[in-house]
N, C-alpha and C positions, 0 to 999 in steps of 0.2 A: 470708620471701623478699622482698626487695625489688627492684627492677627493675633494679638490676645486677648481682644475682644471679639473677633469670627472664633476662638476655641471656648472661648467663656461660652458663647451664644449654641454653640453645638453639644456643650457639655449640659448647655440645660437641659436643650433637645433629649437628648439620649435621656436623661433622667426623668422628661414629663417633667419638667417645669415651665417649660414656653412649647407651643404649636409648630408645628411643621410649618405650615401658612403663614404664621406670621415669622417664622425663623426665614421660609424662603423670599417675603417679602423686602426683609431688611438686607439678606443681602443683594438680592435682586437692584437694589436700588442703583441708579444708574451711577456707572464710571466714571463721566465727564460732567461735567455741566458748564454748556455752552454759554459764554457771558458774549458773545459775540468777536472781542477783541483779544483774547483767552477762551481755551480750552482747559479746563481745569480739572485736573487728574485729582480725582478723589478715592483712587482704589492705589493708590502709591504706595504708602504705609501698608498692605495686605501681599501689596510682590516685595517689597525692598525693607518695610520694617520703618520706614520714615516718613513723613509727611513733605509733600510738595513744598521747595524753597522756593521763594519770591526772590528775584534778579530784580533789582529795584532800577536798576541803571536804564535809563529809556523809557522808565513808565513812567505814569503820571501819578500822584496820590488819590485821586480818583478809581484810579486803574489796583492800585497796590489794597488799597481800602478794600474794593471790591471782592479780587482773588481772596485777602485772607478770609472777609465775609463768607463766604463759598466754603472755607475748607472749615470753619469752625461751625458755621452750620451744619455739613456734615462729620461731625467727632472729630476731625482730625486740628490737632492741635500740640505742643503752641505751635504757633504757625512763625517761620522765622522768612524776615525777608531783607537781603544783605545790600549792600552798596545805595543805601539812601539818603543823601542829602539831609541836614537838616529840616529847612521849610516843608518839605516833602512831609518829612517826618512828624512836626508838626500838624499839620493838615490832618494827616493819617489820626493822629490821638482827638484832634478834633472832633474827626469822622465817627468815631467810635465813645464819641461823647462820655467820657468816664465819670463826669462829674455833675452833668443833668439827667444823662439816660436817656437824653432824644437822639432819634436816628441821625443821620448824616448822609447824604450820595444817595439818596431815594434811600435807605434802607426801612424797612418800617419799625425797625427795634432798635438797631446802633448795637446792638449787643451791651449796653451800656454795663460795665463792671469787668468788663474783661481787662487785665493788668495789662498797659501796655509800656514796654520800657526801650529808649532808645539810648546808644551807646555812641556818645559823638565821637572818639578815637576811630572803631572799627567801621561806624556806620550800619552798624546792625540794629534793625527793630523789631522786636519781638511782642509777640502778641500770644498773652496768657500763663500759666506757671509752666516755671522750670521743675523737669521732671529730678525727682531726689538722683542722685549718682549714686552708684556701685563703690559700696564702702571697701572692697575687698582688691580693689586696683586701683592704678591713676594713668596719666598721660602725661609727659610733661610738654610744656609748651618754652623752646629757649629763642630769645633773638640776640643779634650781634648786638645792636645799637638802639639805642632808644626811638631815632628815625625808625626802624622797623616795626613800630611797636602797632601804627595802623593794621598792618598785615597778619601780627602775630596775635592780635586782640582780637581780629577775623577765626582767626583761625581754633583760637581759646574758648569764644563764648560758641560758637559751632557746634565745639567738642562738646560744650555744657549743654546743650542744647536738648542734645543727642543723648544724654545721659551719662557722660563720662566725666568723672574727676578731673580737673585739671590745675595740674601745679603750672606754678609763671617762673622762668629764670629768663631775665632779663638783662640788657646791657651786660651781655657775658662774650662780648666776642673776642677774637682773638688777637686784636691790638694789647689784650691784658688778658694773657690767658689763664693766670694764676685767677682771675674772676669764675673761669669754667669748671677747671678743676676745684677748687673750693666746695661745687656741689655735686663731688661725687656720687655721693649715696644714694640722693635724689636718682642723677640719673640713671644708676645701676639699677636703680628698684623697679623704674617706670615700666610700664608694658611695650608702649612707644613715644618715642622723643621726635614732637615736629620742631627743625632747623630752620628758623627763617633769620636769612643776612641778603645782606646787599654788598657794595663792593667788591669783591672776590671771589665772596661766598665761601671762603673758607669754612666756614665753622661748621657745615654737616657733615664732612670727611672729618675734621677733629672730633666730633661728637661719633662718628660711625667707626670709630676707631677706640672707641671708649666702652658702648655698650656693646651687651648681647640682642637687644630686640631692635625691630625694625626703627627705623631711622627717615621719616619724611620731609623730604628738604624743599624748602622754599623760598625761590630768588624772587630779590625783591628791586625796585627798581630804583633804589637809593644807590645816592655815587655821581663822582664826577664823568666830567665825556666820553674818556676810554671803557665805561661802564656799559655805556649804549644800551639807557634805560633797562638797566636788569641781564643782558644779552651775555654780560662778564657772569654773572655769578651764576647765571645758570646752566652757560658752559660748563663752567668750573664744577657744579654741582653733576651735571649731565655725565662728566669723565673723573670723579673720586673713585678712588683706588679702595675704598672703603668698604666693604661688604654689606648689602644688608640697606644699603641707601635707595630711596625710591625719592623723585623730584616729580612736583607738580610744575602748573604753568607760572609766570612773574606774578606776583604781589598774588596769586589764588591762596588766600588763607583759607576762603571755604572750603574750597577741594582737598585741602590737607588736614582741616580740620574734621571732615567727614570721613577721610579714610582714617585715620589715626582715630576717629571714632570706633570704625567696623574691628581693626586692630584690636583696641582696647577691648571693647562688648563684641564678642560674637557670636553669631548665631547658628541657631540649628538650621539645618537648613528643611522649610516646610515637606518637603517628600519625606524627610528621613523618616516622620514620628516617632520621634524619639520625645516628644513633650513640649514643653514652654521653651520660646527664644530667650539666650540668655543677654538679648540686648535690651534695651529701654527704649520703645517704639516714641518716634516724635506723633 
């Protein structure tokens, strides 16, 4: 349950359309659910507005199966889980049987029909629909180099994830800068612009130098030895003269993609009652 369905659910409350008991029941329902190898935060999306991300890196598709299992039984959805492998990935669609609807990994259902889509660039797989985005902004998403484009694809479908529009300006870096400049407009319009390069990392002080909104740079670990796997561009990123620039950690398209999320949609915050989040709850 996410926090516009805890306001839905109390708004019925108050009108006598649903019981106290059973209103107190569904939220009552527990927070965690202990898979044993996982702790799985199911009251995420009610503090933060988003649903539990899957770090795919180290787990098993067994293990990854499972957690999303977990969160989609409990409403929270799509459920996104980043840095997966291929085979993994495979596995995981298996699991979830899309095309018999028998279970997989002991489940006794498979949740058979649930959309599962994997993205071999970013290494993202996602489980269930993509929620509509906010016709009324965007985000843009630029990288330097085509190399980057793992990082920035992280960091792209994130954003979409999340709920946010997001435009792609690509292979814009600043070996050919008349490539950046060319989409101005774009980037003037945007709400926020994530920067991902490698190399020098130039190109989020050229881009924070350009617009009025915030600016999320992301060094990536592409580059030859003096680059020291990403350690250049993110100096470089770290000390821009440019106002207005915030840097995640190397190759984190997720982290950049999430906050450039929060950026783009934001929310009320629930003490205030002021009404509906103006974000798109994962």
């Amino acid at each position: 349950m996410d926090r516009n369905e805890l306001r839905a659910l109390l708004q019925r409350v108050a009108e006598g359309a649903t019981g106290v008991d059973q209103a107190v029941a569904r939220i009552a329902a527990a927070p965690v659910d202990d898979l044993g190898f996982a702790k799985v935060d199911l009251h995420r999306s009610q503090r933060q507005g988003a649903t539990e991300v899957i770090y795919g890196e180290g787990k098993t598709a067994e293990q990854i199966a499972a957690i999303a299992l977990s969160l989609l039984r409990a409403g929270q959805g799509p459920v996104l889980a980043t840095r997966v492998d291929p085979p993994k990935a495979d596995e995981v669609r298996l699991a979830f049987s899309l095309r018999e609807g028998k279970g997989g990994f002991g489940s006794p259902d498979g949740f058979g029909g649930v959309p599962v889509r994997y993205d071999d660039t970013s290494r993202i797989l996602l489980l269930g629909e993509l929620p509509a985005p906010k016709p009324e902004s965007f985000l843009v998403v630029a990288c330097a180099g085509t190399s980057d484009l793992p990082v920035a694809e992280e960091a792209a479908i994130t954003a979409e994830a999340l709920g946010s529009r997001v435009e792609r300006l690509y292979d814009v870096g600043v070996a050919g800068i008349h490539r950046l400049l060319s989409c101005g407009d774009m980037l003037t319009s945007a709400r926020c612009v994530v920067a991902v390069a490698g190399m020098e990392g130039a190109l989020a002080s050229v881009i924070g130098g350009l617009v009025s909104c915030p600016v999320v740079a992301v060094p990536t670990s592409v580059g030859y030895g003096a680059s020291f796997n990403g350690l250049a561009a993110l100096l470089s990123m770290l000390n821009s003269c440019a106002s207005g620039v915030s840097v995640v950690n190397i190759d984190n398209g997720f982290g950049a993609g999430y906050l450039a999320h929060m950026i783009d949609c934001p929310r009320v915050s629930p003490a205030s009652g002021d009404g509906a989040s103006e974000g798109t709850a994962l």
